[in-house]
PDB file as gemmi writes it, atoms N, CA and C in Angstrom:
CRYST1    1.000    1.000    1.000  90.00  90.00  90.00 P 1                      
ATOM      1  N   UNK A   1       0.854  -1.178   0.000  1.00  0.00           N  
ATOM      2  CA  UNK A   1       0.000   0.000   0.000  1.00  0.00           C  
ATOM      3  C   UNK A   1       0.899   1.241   0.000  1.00  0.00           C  
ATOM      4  N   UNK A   2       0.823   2.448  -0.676  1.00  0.00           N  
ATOM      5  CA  UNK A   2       1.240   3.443  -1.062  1.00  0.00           C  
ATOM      6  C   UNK A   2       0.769   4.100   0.494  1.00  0.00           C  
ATOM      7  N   UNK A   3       1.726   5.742  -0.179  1.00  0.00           N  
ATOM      8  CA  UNK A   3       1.467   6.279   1.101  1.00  0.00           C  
ATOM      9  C   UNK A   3      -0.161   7.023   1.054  1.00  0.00           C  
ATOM     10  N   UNK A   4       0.168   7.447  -0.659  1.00  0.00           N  
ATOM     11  CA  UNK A   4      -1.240   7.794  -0.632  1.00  0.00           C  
ATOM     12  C   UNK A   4      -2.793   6.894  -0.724  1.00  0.00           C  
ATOM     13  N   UNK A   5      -2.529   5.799  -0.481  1.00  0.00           N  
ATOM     14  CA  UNK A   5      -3.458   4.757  -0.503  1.00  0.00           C  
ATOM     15  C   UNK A   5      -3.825   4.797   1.168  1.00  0.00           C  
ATOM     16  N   UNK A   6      -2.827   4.530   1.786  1.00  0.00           N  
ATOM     17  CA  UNK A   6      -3.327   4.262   3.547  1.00  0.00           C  
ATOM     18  C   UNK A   6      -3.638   5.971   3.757  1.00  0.00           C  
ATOM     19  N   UNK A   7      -3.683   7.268   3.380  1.00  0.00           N  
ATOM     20  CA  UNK A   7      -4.053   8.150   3.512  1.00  0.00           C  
ATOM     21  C   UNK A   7      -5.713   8.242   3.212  1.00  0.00           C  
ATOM     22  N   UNK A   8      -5.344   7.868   1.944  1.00  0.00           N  
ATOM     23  CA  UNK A   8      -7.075   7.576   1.514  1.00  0.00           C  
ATOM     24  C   UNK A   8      -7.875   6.427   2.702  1.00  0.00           C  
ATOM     25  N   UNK A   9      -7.386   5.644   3.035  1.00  0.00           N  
ATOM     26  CA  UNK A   9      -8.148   4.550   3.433  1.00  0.00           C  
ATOM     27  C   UNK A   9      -8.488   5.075   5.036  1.00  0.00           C  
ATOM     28  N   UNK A  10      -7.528   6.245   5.908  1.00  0.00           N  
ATOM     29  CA  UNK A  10      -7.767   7.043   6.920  1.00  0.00           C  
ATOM     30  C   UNK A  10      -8.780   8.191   6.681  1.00  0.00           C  
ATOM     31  N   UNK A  11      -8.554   8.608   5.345  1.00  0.00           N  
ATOM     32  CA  UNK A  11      -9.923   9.253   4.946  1.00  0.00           C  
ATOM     33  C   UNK A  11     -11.208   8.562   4.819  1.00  0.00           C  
ATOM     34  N   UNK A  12     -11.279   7.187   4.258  1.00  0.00           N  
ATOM     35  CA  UNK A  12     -12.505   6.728   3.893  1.00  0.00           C  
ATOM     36  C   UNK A  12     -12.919   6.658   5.674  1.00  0.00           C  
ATOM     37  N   UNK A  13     -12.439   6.331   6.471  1.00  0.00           N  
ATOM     38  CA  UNK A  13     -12.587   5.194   7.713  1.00  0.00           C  
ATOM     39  C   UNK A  13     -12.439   6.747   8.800  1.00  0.00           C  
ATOM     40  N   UNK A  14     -12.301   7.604   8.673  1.00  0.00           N  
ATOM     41  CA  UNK A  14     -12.050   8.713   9.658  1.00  0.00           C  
ATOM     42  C   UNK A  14     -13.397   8.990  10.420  1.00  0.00           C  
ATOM     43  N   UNK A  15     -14.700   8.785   9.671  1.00  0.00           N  
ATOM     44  CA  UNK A  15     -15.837   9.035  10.723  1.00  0.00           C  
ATOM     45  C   UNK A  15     -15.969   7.832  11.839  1.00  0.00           C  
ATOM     46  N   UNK A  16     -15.337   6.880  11.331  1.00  0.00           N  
ATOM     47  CA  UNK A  16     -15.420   5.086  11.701  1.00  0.00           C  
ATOM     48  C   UNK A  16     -14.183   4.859  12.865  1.00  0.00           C  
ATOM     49  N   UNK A  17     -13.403   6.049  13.098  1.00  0.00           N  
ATOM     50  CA  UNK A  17     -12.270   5.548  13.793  1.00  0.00           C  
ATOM     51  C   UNK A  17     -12.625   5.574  15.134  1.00  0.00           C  
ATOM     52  N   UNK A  18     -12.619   4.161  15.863  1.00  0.00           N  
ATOM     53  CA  UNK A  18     -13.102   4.533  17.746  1.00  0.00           C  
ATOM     54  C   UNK A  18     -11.522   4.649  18.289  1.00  0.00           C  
ATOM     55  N   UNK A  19      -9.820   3.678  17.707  1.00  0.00           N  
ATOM     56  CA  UNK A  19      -8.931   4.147  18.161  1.00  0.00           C  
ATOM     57  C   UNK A  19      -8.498   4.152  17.199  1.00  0.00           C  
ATOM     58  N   UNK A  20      -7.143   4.825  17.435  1.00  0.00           N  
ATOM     59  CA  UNK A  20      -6.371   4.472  16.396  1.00  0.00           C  
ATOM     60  C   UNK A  20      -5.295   2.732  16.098  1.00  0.00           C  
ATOM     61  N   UNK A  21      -5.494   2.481  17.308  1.00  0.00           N  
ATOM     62  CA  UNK A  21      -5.095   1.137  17.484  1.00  0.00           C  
ATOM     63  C   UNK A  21      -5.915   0.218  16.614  1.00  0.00           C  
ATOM     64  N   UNK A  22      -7.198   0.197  16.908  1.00  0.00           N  
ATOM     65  CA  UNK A  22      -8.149  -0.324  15.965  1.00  0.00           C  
ATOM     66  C   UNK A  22      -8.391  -0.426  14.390  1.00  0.00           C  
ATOM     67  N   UNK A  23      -7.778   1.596  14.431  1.00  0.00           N  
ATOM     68  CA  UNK A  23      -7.361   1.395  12.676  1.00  0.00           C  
ATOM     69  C   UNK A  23      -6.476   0.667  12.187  1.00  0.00           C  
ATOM     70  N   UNK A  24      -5.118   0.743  12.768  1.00  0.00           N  
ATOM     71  CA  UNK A  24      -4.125  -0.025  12.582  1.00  0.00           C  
ATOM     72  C   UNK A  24      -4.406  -1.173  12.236  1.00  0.00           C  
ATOM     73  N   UNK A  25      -5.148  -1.894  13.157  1.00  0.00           N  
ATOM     74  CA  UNK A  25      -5.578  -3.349  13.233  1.00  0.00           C  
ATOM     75  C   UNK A  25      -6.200  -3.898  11.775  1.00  0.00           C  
ATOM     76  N   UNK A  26      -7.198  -2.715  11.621  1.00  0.00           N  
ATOM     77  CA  UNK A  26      -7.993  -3.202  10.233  1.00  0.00           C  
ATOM     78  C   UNK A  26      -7.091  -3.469   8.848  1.00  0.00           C  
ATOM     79  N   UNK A  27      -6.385  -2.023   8.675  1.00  0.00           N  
ATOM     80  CA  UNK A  27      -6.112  -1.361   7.572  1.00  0.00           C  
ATOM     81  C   UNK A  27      -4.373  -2.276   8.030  1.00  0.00           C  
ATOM     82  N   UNK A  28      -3.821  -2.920   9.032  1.00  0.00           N  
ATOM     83  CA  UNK A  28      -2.581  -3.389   8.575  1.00  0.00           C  
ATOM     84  C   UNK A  28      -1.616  -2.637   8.945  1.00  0.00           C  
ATOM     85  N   UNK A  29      -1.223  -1.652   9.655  1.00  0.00           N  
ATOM     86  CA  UNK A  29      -0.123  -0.910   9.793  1.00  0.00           C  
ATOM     87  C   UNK A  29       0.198  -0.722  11.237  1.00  0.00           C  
ATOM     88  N   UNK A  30       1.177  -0.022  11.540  1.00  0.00           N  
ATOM     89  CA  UNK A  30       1.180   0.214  13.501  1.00  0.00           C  
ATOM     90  C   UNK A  30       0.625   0.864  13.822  1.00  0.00           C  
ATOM     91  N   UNK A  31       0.560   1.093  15.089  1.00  0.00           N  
ATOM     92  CA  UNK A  31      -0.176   2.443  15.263  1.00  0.00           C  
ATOM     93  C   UNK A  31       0.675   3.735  15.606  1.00  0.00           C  
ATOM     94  N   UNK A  32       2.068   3.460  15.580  1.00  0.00           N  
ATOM     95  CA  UNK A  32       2.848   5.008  15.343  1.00  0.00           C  
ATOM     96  C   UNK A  32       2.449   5.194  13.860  1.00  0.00           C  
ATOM     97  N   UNK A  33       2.646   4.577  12.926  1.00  0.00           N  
ATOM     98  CA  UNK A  33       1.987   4.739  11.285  1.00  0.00           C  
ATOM     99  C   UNK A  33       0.654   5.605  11.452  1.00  0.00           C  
ATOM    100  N   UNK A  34       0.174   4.851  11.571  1.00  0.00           N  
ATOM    101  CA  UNK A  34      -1.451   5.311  11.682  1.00  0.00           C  
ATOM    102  C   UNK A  34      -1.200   6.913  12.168  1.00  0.00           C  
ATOM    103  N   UNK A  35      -0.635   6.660  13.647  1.00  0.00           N  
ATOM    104  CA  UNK A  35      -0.950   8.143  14.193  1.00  0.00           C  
ATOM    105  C   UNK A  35      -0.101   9.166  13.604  1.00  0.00           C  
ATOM    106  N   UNK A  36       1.510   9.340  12.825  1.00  0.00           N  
ATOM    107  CA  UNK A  36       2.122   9.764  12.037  1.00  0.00           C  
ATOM    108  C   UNK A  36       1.245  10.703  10.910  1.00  0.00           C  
ATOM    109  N   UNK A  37       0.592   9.284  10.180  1.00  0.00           N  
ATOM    110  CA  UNK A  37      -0.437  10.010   8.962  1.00  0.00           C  
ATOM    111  C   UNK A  37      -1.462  10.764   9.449  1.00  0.00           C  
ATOM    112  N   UNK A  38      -2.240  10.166  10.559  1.00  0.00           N  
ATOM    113  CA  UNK A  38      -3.255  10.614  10.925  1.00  0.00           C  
ATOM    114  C   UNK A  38      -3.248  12.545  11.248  1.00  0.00           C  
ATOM    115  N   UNK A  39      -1.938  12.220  12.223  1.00  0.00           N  
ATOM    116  CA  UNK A  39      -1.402  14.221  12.325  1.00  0.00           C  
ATOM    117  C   UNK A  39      -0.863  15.055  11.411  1.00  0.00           C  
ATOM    118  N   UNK A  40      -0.601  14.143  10.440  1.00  0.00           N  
ATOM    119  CA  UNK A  40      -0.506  14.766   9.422  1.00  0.00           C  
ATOM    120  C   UNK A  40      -1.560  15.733   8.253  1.00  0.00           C  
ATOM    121  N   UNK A  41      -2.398  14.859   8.147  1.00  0.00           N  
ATOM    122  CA  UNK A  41      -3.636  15.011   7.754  1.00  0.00           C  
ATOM    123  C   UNK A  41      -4.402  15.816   8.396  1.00  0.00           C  
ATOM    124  N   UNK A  42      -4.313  15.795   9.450  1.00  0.00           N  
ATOM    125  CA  UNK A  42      -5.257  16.853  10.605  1.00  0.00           C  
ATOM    126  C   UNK A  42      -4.288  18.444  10.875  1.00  0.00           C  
ATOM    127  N   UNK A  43      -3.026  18.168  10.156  1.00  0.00           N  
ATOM    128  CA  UNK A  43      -1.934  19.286   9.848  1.00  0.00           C  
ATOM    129  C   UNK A  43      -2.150  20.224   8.940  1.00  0.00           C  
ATOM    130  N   UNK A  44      -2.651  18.766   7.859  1.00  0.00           N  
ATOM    131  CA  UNK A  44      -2.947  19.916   6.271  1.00  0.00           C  
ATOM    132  C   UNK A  44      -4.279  20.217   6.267  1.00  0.00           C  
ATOM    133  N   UNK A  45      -4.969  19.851   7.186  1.00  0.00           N  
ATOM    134  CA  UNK A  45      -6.296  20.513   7.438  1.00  0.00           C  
ATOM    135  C   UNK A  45      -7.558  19.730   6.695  1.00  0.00           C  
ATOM    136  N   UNK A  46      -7.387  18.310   6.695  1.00  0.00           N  
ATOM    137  CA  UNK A  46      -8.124  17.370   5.972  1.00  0.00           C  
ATOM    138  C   UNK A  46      -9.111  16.489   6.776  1.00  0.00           C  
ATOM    139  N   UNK A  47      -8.573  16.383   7.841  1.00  0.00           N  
ATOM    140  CA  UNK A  47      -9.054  15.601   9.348  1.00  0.00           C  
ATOM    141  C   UNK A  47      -9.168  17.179  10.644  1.00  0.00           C  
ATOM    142  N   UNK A  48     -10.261  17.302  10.967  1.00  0.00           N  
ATOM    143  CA  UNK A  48     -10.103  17.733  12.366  1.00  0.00           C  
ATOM    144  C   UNK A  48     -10.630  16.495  13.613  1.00  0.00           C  
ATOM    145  N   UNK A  49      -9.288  16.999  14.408  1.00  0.00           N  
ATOM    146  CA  UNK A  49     -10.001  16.152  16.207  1.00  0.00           C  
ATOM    147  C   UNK A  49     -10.051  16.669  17.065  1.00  0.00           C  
ATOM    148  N   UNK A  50     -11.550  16.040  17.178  1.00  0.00           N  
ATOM    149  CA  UNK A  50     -12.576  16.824  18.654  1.00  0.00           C  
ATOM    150  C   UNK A  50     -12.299  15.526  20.183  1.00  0.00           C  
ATOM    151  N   UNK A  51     -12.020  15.914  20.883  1.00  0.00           N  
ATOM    152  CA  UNK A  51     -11.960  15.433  22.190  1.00  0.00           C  
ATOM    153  C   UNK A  51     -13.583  14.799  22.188  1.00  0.00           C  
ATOM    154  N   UNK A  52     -13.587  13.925  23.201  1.00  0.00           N  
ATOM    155  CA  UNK A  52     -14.895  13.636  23.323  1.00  0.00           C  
ATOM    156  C   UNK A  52     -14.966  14.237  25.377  1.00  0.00           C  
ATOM    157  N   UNK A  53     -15.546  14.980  24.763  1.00  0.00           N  
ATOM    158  CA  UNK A  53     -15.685  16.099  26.557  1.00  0.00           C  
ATOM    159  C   UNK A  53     -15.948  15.038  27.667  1.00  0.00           C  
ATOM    160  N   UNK A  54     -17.290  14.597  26.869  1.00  0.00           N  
ATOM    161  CA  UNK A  54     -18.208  13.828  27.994  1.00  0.00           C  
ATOM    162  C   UNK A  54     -17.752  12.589  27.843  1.00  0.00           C  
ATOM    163  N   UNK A  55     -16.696  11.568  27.132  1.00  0.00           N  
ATOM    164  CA  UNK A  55     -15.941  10.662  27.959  1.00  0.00           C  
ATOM    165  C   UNK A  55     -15.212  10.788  29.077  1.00  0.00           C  
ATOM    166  N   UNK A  56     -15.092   9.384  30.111  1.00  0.00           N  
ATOM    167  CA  UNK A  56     -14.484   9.266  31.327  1.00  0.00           C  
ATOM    168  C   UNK A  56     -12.507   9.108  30.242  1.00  0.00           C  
ATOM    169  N   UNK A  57     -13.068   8.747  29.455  1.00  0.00           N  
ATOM    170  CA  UNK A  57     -11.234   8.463  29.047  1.00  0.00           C  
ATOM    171  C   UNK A  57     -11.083   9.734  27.763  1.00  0.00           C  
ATOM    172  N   UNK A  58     -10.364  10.340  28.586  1.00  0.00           N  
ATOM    173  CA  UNK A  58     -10.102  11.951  28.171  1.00  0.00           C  
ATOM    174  C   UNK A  58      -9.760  11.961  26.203  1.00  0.00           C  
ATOM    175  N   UNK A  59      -8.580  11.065  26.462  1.00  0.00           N  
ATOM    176  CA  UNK A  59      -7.236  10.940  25.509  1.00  0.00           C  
ATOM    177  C   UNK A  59      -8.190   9.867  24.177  1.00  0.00           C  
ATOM    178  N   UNK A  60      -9.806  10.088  23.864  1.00  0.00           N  
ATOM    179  CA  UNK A  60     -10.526   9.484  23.192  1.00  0.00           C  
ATOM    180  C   UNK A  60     -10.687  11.006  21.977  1.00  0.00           C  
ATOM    181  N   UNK A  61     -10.658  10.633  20.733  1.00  0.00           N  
ATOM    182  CA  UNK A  61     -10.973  11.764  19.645  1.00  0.00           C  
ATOM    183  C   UNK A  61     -11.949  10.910  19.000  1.00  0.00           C  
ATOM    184  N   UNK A  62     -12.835  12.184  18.774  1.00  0.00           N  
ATOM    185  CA  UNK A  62     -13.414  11.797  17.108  1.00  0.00           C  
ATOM    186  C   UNK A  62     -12.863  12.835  16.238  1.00  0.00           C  
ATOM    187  N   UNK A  63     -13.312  12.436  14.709  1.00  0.00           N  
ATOM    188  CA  UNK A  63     -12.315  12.479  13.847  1.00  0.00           C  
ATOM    189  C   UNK A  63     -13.307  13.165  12.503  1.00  0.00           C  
ATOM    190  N   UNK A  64     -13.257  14.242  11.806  1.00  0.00           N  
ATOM    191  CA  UNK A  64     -14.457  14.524  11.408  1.00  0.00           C  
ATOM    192  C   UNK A  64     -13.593  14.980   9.815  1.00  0.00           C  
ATOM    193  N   UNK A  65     -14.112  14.668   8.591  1.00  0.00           N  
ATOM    194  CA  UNK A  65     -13.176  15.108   7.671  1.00  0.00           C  
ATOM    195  C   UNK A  65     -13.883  16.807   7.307  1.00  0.00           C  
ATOM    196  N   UNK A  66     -12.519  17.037   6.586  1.00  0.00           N  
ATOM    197  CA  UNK A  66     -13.150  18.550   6.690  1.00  0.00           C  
ATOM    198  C   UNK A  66     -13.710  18.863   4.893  1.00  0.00           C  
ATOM    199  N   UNK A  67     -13.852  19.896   4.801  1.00  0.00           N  
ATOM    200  CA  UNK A  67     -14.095  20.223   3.607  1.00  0.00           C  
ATOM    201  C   UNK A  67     -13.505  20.179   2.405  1.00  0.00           C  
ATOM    202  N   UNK A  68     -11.655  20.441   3.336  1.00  0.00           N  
ATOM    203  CA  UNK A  68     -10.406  20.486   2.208  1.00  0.00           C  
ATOM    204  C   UNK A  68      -9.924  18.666   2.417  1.00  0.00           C  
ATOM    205  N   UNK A  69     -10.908  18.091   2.994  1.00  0.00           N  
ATOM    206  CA  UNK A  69     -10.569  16.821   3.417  1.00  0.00           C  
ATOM    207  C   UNK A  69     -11.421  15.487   2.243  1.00  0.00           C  
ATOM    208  N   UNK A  70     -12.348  16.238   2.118  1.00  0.00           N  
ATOM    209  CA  UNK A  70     -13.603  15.703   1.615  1.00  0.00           C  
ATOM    210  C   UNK A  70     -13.070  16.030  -0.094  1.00  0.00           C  
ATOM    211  N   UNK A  71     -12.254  16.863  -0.236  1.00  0.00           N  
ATOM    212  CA  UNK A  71     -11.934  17.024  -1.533  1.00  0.00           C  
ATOM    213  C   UNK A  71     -10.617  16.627  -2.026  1.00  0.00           C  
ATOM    214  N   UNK A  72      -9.767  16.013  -1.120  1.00  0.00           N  
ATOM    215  CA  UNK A  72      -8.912  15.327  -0.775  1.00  0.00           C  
ATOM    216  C   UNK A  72      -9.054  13.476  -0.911  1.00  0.00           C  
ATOM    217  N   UNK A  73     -10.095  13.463  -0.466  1.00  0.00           N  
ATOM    218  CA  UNK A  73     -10.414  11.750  -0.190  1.00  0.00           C  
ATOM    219  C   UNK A  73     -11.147  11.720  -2.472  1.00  0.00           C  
ATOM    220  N   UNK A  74     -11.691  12.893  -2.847  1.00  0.00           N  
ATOM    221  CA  UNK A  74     -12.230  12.502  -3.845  1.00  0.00           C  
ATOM    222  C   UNK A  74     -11.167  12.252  -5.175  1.00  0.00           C  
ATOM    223  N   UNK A  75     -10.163  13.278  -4.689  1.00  0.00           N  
ATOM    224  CA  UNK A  75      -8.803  13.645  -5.671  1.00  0.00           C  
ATOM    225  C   UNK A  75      -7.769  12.058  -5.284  1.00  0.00           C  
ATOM    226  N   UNK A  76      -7.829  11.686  -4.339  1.00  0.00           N  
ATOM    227  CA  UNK A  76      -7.302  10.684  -3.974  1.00  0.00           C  
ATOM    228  C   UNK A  76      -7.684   9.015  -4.811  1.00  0.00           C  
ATOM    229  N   UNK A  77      -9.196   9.343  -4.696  1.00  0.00           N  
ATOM    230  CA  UNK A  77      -9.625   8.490  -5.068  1.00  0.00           C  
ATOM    231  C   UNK A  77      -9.693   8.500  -6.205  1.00  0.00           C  
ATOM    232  N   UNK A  78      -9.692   9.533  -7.213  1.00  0.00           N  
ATOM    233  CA  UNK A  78      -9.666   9.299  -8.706  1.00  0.00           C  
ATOM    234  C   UNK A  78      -8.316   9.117  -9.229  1.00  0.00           C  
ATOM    235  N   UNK A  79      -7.041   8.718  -8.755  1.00  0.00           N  
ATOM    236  CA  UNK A  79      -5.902   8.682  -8.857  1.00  0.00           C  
ATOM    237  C   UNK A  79      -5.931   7.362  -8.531  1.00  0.00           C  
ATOM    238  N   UNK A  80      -5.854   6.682  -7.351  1.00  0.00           N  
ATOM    239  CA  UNK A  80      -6.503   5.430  -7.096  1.00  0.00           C  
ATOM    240  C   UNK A  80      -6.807   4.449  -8.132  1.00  0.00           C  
ATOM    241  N   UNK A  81      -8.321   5.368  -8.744  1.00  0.00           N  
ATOM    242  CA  UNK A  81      -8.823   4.488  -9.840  1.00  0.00           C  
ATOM    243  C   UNK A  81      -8.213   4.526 -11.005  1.00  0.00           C  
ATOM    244  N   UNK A  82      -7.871   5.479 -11.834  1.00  0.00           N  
ATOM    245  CA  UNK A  82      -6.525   6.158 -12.106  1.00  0.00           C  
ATOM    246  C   UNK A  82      -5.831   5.008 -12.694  1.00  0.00           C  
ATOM    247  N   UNK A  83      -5.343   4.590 -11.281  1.00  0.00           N  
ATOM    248  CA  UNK A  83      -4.089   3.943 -11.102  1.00  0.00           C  
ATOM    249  C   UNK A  83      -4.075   2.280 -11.631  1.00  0.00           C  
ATOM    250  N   UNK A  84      -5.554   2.258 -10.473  1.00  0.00           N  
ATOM    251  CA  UNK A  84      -5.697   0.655 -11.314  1.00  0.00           C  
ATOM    252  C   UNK A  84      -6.375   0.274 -12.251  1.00  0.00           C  
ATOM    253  N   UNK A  85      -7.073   0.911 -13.193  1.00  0.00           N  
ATOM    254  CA  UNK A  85      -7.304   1.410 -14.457  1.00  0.00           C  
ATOM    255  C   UNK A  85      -6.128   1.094 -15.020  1.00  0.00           C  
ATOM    256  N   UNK A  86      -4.925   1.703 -15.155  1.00  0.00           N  
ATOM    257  CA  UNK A  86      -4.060   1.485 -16.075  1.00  0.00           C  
ATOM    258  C   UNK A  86      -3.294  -0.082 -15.477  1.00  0.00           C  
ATOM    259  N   UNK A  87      -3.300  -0.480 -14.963  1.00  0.00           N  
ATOM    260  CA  UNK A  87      -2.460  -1.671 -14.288  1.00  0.00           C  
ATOM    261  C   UNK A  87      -3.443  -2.783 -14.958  1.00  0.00           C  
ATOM    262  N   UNK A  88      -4.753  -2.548 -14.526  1.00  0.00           N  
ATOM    263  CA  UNK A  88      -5.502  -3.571 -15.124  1.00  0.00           C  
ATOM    264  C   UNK A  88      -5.555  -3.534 -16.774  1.00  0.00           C  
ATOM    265  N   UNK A  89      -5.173  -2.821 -17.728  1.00  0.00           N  
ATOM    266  CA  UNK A  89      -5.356  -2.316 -18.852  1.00  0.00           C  
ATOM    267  C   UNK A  89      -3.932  -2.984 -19.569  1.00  0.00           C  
ATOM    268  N   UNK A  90      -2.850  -3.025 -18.529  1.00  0.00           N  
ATOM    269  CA  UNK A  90      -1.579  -3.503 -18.771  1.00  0.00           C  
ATOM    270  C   UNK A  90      -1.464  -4.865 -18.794  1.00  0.00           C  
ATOM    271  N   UNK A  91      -2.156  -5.363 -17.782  1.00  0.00           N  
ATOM    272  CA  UNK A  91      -2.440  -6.768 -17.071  1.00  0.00           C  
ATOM    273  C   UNK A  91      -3.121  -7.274 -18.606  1.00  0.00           C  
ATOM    274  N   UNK A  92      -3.920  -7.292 -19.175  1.00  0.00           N  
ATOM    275  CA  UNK A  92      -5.054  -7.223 -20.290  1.00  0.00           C  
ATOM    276  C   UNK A  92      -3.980  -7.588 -21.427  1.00  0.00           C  
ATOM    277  N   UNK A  93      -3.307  -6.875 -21.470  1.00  0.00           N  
ATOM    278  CA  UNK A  93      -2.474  -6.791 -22.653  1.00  0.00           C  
ATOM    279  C   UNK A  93      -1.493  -7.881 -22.565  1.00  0.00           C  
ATOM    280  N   UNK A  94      -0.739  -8.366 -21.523  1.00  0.00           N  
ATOM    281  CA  UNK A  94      -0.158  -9.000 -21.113  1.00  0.00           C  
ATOM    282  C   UNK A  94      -0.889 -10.731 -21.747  1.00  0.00           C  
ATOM    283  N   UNK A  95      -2.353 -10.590 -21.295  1.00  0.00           N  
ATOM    284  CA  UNK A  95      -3.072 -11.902 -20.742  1.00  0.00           C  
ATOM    285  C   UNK A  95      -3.070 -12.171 -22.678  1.00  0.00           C  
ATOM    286  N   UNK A  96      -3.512 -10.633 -23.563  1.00  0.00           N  
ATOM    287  CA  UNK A  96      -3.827 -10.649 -24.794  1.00  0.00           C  
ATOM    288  C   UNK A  96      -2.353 -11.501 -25.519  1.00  0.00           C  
ATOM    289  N   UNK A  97      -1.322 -10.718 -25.132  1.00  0.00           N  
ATOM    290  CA  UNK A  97       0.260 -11.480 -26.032  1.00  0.00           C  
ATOM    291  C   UNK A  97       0.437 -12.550 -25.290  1.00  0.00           C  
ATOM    292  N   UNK A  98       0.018 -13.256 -24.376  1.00  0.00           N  
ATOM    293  CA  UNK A  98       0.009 -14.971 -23.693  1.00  0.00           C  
ATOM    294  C   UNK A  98      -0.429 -15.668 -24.491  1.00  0.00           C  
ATOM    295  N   UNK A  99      -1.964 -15.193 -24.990  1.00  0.00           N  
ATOM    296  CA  UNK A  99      -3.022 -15.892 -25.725  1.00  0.00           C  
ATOM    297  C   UNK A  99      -2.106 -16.226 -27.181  1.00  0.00           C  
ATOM    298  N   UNK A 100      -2.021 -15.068 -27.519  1.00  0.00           N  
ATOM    299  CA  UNK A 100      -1.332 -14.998 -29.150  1.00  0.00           C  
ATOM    300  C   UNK A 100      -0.113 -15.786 -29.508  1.00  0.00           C  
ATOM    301  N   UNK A 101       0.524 -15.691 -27.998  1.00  0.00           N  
ATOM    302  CA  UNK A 101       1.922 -16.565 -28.090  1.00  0.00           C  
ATOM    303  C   UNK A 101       1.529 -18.034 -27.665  1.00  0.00           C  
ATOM    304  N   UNK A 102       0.869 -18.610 -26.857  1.00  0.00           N  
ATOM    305  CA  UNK A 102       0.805 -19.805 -26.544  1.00  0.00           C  
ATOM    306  C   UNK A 102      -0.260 -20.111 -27.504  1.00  0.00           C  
ATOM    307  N   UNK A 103      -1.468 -19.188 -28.446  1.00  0.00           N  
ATOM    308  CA  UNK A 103      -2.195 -20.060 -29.288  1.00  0.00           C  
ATOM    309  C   UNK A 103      -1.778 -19.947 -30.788  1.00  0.00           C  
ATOM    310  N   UNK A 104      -0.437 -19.669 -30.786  1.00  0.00           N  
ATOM    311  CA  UNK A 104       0.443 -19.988 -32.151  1.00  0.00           C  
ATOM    312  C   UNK A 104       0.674 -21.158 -32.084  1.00  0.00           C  
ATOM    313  N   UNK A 105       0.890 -22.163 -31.298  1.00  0.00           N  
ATOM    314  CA  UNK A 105       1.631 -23.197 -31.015  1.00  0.00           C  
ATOM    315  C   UNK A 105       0.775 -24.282 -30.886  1.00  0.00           C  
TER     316      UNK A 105                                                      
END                                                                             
């Protein structure tokens, strides 16, 4: 996974995050990773985090994407598709000169 792939996938999953430990868990990475990108993102102003007041466990955020966040996860994602669009298109071509070469024979 790219860097901008586990960025996207903290974007898709950012309303969904209860820890960040948990993200980690799902998405595959540590959770210094996780939390690295995560402040990052909430740096460039894509993620804001709200404390949860009225929890007993202080050091709990929610995670809300923002506007420049929301246009971020969409730019992300059309690069994404983008991406495997052309891989699969390559893949294709590949499967096409297999065919041609093994049904010469």
């Amino acid at each position: 996974m790219t860097h901008e792939e586990l960025e996207l996938a903290i974007l898709k999953n950012a309303h969904a995050i209860s820890s960040q430990k948990s993200l980690a868990d799902e998405i595959g990475f540590s959770v210094g990773k996780i939390n690295h990108v995560l402040k990052a993102l909430v740096d460039k102003g894509f993620i804001k985090a709200e404390r949860f007041l009225t929890s007993d466990n202080k050091t709990k955020y929610k995670y809300l994407l923002t506007d420049n966040g929301i246009q971020e996860k969409i730019a992300l994602t059309k690069k994404f598709i983008a991406r495997k669009k052309a891989e699969y298109e390559e893949l294709q071509k590949d499967l096409e000169a297999d065919i041609l070469k093994w049904g010469q024979n």
